[in-house]
N, C-alpha and C positions, 0 to 999 in steps of 0.2 A: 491664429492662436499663438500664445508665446511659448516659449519653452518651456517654461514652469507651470502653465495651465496644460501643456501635451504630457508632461513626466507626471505630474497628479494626476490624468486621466491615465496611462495606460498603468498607474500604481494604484488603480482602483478594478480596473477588470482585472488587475491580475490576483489583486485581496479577494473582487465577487468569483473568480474562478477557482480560486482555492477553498472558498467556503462552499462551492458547488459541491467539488469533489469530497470534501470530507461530508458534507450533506450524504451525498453518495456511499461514502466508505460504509459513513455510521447504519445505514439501511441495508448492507450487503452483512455486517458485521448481525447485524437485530435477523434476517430469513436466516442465518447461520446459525443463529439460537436457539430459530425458533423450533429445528428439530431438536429434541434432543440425545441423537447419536450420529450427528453431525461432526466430523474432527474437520477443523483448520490449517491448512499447511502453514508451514513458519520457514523460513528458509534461514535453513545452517550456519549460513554463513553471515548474512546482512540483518535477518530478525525482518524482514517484510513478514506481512500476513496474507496469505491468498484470497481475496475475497472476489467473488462474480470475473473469476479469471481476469484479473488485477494484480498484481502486486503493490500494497500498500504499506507504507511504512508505519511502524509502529505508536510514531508520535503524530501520526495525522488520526487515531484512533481513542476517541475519550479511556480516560483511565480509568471508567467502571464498566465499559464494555471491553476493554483489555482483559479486569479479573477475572470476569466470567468465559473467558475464555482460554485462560489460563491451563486449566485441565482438560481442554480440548482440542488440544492443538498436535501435531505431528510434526517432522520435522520432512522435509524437502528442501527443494534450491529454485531462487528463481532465477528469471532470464537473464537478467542481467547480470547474477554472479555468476553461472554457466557460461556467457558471452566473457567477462572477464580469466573464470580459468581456462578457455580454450586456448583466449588471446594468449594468457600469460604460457601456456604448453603443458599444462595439471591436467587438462581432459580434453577429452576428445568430442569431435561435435556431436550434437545429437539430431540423426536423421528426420 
């Protein structure tokens, strides 16, 4: 294959891989609704949503399952800012 047919193939699993996941997000985001006194965690610092023990970013989330979620969200931290204030020496790990 040449270059240009291997860079358009692996810029095609990576487009079907990302439509996986938000395929994913949007279903984890819909059982989170579907109680309704279900709260969301939202992390403080970055704005991810916690979904199916995920941390998902906000803009991988349609903007009308956003709203509805909007008043049911709480605020937490996820991994990765936790993994960044340790690095950075703001906090300490968590066992």
């Amino acid at each position: 294959m040449t270059p240009s047919v291997v860079t358009r193939s692996h810029q095609a699993r990576r487009d079907s891989e990302r439509t996986i996941a938000r395929s994913q997000h949007l279903l984890a985001a819909r059982r989170a609704l579907a109680d309704p006194v279900t709260m969301v965690l939202r992390c403080a610092w970055c704005g991810r949503l916690s979904l199916d023990d995920d941390w998902v970013p906000e803009d991988e989330i349609p903007s009308f399952v956003g709203h509805l979620l909007d008043g049911r969200t709480t605020h937490g931290i996820c991994r990765r800012c936790t993994r960044k204030l340790v690095r950075d020496g703001v906090s300490k790990p968590i066992d």
